[in-house]
C-alpha positions, -999 to +999 in steps of 0.1 A: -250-362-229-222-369-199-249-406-191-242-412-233-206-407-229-199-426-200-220-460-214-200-456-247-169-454-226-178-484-207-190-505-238-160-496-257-135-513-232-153-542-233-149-548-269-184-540-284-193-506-304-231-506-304-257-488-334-290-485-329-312-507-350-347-502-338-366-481-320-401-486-303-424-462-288-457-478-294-473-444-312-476-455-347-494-492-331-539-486-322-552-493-289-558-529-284-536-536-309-493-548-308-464-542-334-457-571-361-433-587-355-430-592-319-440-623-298-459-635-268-454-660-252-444-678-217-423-700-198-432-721-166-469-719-179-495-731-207-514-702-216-493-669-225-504-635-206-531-611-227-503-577-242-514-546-258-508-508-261-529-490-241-548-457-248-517-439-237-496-459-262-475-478-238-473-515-239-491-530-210-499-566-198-536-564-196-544-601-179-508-614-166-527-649-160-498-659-140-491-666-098-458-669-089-421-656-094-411-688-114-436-676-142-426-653-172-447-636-192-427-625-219-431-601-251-400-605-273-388-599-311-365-621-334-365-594-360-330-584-341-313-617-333-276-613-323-250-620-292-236-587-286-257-557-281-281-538-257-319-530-247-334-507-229-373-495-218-387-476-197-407-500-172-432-488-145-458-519-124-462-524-086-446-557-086-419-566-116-409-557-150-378-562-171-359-568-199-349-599-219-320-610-242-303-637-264-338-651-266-340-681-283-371-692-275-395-695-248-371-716-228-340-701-236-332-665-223-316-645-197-342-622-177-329-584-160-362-580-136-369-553-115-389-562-085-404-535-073-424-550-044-393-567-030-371-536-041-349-560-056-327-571-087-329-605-103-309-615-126-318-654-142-305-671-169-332-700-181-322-728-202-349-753-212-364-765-177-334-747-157-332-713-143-299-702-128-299-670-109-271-647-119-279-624-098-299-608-067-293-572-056-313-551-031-318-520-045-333-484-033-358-478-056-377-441-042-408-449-074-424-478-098-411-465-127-374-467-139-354-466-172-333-501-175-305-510-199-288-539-200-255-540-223-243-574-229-211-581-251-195-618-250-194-628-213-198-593-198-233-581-187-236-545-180-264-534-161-284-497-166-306-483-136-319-448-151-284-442-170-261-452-137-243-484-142-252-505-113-237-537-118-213-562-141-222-596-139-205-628-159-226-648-188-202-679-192-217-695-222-230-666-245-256-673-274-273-655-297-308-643-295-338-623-299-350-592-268-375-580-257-394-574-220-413-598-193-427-598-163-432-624-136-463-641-122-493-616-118-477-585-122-493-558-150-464-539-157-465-510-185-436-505-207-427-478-234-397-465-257-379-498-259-346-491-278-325-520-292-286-520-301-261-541-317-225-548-323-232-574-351-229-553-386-249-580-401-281-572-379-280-541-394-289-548-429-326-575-420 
């Protein structure tokens, strides 16, 4: 409850009151099988990585088909398409996994990856054949699974590391945009409870 407190604390002085508008925990979808609604697709590549919810009902990246850091694999939803909000999942892979937001498209998105090889935070914002990195944080992670959150109202990005704010970073031209999760190159990364927000009263009512 104090974790619940302090985020709406923090989210209030920026400006942006959030309300939950979906919720997604994978148990109503079969094995082999993914929610409607939601998208897969890639950037830096031309064949999207193989998703689907596991026999434990998590999501899961079953063939990554991907090599390098500069490749996405990404797993997003326009059903909730707004500027101001949050996401959050529970993530869990050897190498990366993270969160996505104010997705456009394909080529138009800013990624919150957790590199758990490199024990690392990476921050990028991509925008058609550019990717600007935001940020880059060395973090002490003690295990491969984590709870992350990213809040992000007007320029402000607020950043979630199992309910502890870890960082504020700047988004100078904010756009609206779908969410969802990725991770980069080869990595099979497993995620679950996905929770979206949003300060746009309009999103409330698709």
């Amino acid at each position: 409850m104090r974790k619940f407190l302090v985020s709406l604390a923090c989210v209030a002085a920026f400006g942006c009151n959030l309300k939950e508008v979906a919720r997604v925990d994978f148990d109503s979808v079969r094995a082999g099988e993914l929610p409607f609604g939601w998208i897969v697709t890639s950037f830096n590549k031309s064949v999207p990585a193989i998703w689907e919810v596991n026999e434990h009902k998590q999501l899961c990246i079953k063939y990554p088909r991907g090599y390098d850091d500069k490749e996405f694999n990404i797993f997003f939803t326009k059903d909730h398409y707004f500027t101001n909000g949050a996401i959050s999942a529970k993530i869990a892979a050897k190498k990366s996994g993270g969160l996505v937001f104010r997705a456009r498209d394909r080529k138009h998105f800013i990624s919150t990856i957790i590199d758990f090889a490199k024990k690392r935070l990476l921050v990028q914002k991509v925008d058609g054949k550019n990717i600007a990195t935001l940020l880059q944080k060395s973090l002490s992670l003690q295990r491969n699974q984590v709870l992350l959150r990213a809040v992000f109202c007007d320029k402000n990005i607020m950043l979630y590391l199992d309910g502890k704010k870890i960082v504020t970073i700047h988004d100078d031209m904010p756009q609206a945009g779908g969410l969802g999760v990725v991770a980069l190159g080869d990595a099979k990364a497993i995620f679950d409870d996905i929770v979206i927000e949003t300060a746009n009263d309009s999103d409330l009512h698709r």
